[in-house]
C-alpha positions in Angstrom: 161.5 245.5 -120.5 164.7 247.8 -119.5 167.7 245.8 -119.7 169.2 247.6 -116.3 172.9 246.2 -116.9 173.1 248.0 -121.0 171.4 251.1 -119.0 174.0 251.5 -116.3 176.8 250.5 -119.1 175.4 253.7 -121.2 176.0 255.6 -118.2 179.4 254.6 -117.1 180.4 255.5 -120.3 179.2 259.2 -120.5 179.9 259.3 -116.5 182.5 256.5 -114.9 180.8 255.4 -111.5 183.3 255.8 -108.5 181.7 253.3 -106.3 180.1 250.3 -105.6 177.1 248.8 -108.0 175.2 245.3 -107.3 172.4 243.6 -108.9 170.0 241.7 -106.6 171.3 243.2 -103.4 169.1 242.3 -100.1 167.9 245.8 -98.7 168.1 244.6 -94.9 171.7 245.6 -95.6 170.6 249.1 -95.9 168.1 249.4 -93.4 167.8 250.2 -89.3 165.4 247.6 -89.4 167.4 244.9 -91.2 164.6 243.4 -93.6 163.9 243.7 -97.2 164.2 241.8 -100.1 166.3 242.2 -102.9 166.6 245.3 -104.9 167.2 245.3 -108.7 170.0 247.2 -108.7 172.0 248.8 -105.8 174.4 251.9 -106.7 176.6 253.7 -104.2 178.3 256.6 -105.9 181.1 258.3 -103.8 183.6 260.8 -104.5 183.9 264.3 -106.9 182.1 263.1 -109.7 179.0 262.2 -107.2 176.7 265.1 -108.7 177.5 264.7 -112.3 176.8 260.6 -111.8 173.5 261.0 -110.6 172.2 263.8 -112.9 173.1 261.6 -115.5 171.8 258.3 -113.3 168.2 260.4 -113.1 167.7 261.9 -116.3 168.5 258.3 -118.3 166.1 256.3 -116.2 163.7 258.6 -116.2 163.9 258.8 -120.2 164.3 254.2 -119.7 160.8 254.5 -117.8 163.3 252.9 -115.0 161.7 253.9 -111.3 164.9 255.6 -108.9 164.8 255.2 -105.0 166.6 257.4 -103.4 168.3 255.4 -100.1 169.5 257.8 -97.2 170.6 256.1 -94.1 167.6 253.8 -94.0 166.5 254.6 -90.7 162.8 255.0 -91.5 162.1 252.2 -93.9 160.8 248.8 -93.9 161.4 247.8 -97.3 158.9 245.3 -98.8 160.2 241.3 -98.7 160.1 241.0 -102.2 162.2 243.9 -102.5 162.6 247.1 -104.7 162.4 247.3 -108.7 164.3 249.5 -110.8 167.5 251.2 -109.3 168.3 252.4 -105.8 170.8 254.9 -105.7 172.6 255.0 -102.0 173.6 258.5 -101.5 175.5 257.7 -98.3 179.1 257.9 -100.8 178.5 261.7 -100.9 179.7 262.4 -97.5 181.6 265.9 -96.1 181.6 269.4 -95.1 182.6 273.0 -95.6 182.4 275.6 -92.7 182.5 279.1 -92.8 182.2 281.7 -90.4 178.0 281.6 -89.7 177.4 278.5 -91.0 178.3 274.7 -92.4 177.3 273.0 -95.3 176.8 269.0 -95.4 176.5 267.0 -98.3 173.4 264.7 -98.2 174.8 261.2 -97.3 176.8 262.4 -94.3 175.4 260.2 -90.9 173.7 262.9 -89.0 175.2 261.9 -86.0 178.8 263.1 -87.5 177.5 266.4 -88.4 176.7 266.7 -85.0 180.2 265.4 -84.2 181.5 268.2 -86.5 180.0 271.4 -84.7 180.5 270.0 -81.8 184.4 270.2 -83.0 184.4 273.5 -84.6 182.4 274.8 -81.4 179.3 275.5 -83.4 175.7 275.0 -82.3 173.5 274.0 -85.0 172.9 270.5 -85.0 173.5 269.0 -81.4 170.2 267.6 -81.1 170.8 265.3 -83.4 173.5 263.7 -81.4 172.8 259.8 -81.4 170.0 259.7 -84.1 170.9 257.0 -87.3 170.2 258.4 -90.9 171.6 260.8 -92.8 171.5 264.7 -93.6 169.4 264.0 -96.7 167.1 262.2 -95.1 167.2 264.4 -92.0 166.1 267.5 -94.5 163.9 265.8 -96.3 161.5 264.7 -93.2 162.4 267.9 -91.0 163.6 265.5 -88.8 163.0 266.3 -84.9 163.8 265.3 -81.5 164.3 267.2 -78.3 162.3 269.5 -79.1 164.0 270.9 -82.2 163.4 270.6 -85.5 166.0 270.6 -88.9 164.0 273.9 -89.5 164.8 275.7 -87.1 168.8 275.8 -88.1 168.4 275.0 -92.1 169.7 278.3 -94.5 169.5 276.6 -97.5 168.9 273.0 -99.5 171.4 272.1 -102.4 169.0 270.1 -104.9 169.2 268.4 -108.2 165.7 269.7 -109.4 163.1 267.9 -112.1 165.4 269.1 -114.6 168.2 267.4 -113.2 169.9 270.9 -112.3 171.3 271.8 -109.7 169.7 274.2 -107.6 170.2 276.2 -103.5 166.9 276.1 -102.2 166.9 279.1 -99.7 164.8 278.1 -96.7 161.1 278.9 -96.1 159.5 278.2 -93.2 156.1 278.8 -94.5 157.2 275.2 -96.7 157.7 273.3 -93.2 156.0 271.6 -90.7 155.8 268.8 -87.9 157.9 266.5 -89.9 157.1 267.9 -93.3 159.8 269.6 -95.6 158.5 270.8 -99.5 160.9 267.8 -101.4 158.2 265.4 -99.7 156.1 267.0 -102.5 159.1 266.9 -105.3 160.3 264.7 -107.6 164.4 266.0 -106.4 167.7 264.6 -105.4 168.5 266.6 -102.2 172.6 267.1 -102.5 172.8 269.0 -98.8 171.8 271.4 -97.1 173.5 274.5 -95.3 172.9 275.2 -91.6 173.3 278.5 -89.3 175.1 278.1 -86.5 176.8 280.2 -83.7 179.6 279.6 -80.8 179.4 277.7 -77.8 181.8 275.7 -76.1 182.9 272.1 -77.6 183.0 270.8 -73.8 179.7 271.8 -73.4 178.0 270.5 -76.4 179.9 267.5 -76.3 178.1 267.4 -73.0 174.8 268.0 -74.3 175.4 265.1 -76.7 176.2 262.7 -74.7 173.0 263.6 -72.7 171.0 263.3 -75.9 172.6 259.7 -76.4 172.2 258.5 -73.2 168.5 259.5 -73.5 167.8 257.3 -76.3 170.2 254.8 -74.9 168.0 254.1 -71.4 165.0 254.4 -74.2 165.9 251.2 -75.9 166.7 252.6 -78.9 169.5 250.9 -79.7 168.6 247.5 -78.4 166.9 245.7 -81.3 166.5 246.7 -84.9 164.0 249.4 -85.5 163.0 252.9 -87.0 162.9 254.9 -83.6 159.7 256.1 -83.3 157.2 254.1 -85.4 154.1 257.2 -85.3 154.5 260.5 -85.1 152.7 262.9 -82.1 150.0 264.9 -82.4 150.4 267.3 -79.6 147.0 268.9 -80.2 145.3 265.4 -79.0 147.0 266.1 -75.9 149.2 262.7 -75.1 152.8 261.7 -77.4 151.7 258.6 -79.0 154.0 255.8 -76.8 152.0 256.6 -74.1 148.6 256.6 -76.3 149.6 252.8 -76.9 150.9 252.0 -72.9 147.6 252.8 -71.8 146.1 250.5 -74.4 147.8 247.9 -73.0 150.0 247.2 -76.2 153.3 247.6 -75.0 154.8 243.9 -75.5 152.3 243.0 -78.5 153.9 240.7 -81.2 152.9 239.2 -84.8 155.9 237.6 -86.0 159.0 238.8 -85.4 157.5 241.9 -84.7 157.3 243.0 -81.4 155.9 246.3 -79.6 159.2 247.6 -77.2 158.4 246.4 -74.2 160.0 249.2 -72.9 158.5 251.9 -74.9 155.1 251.8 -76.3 155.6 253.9 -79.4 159.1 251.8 -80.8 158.5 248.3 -83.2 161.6 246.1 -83.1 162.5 243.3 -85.2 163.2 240.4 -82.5 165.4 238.6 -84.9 163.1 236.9 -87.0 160.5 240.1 -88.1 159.9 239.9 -92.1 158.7 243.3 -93.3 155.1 242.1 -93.7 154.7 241.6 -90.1 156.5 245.2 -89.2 153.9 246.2 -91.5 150.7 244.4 -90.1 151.3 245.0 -87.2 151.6 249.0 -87.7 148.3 248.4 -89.1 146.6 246.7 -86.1 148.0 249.1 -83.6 146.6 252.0 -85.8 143.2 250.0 -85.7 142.9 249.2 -82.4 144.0 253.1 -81.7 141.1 254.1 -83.9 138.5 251.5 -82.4 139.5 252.5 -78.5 140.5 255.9 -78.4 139.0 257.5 -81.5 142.5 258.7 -82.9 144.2 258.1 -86.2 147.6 257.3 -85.9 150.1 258.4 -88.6 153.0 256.1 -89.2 156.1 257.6 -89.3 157.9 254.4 -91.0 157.9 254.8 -95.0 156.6 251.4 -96.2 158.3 250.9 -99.6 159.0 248.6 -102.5 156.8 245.4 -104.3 154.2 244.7 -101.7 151.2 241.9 -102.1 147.9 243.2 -103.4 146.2 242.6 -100.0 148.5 244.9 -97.9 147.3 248.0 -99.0 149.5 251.0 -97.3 147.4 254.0 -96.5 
């Protein structure tokens, strides 16, 4: 077996981390949801040398036989109670910006809501819609992330990778290579570094407006009132109803196993009610999909990412 604590002492002496590194760290630190057991080892580059760090980070674990997580904001995870093995490399240290005339790049870890923050302050429209939602650019680019009716591919130029070969690498955008909450690194063993967006004038006044719209939106939805991923399925707009109301007419809206608990305010948003392990976030995603399927005749598709050392019996699918 690896010896993590010689590994990461190789590295930090090829590559000094600027950051934060702990063993055994509880993951509902890092999550929306606040559960999750322990992960092996928790590393938070940050600065400069953030590229170089995890290149090296990468390429030795992946020569150790050492598995890599890659943590965004954590705004779509429920992270398994008995935790995460290997290494989780945080990306939220590599935060910032550069803006030119057409368009702004932001590195991976920066909280999407401040890149909307950002154009809104350099009077650029790119990224508005995003106004209110937790997680970060990464993670935003790496799930197409969408709300309001706009996607991260309809504004992306360009994705700054480290590829298999631990290079990195701009990514010009296809748009054949997206979909309804699918980008092409789903598909990739990569790092995503950042991603550069097009944007064009408007008026900070109004899009400060148009922000605060979007955040009282999910506000008066309940969003922020427990712990939770948002939206727990996606929508299939070809069956004809968005998913929350899929589940309200089921009747499901208040439905609880453990300290997991169906919104009672929005049928399509798990919260943690204080007590929720990630087992019961997880079985009861799994009895909402079944009764979906039994009742209606529709497959629900989670949109939480169920990760980390789970029992034998809970099989995700």
């Amino acid at each position: 077996m690896v010896n993590l604590r010689k590994l990461l002492e190789k590295i930090n002496t090829q590559e000094p981390l600027q950051g934060d590194l702990r063993f055994d760290e509880p993951m509902a630190f890092h999550t929306t949801f606040k559960v999750g057991g322990p992960a092996d080892v928790w590393v938070r580059p940050e600065g400069p040398s953030f590229p170089r760090y995890v290149a090296l980070l990468l390429k030795t674990a992946h020569e150790a036989g050492v598995p890599v997580f890659i943590l965004g904001g954590g705004a779509n995870l429920v992270v398994s109670d008995r935790g995460i093995r290997g290494i989780v490399l945080d990306t939220t240290g590599w935060s910032g910006w550069q803006i030119d005339e057409t368009s702004v790049l932001f590195y991976a870890g920066t909280e999407v809501d401040q890149a909307a923050e950002v154009c809104a302050k350099h009077e650029r429209e790119s990224l508005a819609f995003l106004a209110g939602m937790p997680g970060s650019i990464g993670g935003a680019i790496w799930m197409n992330a969408r709300c309001y009716n706009r996607s991260i591919s309809d504004v992306l130029m360009e994705t700054w990778i480290l590829n298999e070969a631990f290079q990195e690498e701009l990514v010009p955008f296809q748009p054949e290579a997206f979909d309804y909450k699918v980008s092409p690194f789903q598909k990739r063993n990569v790092l995503i570094l950042g991603g550069r967006f097009k944007t064009s004038y408007k008026d900070k006044h109004a899009l400060l407006a148009e922000m605060q719209t979007y955040r009282k939106d999910r506000e008066a939805k309940g969003h922020y009132t427990l712990p939770s991923a948002g939206s727990a399925f996606k929508n299939n707009h070809a069956f004809g109803k968005p998913t929350g109301k899929i589940i309200d007419e089921l009747g499901l809206r208040g439905f609880s196993i453990g300290g997991a608990k169906v919104a009672d305010w929005h049928g399509n948003i798990i919260v943690n009610t204080g007590t929720a392990t990630a087992r019961d976030i997880y079985l009861l995603t799994e009895e909402i999909k079944k009764q979906v399927q039994d009742r209606v005749g529709y497959r629900l598709e989670c949109e939480i990412l169920f990760v980390g050392e789970w029992d034998q019996e809970l099989k995700i699918t």
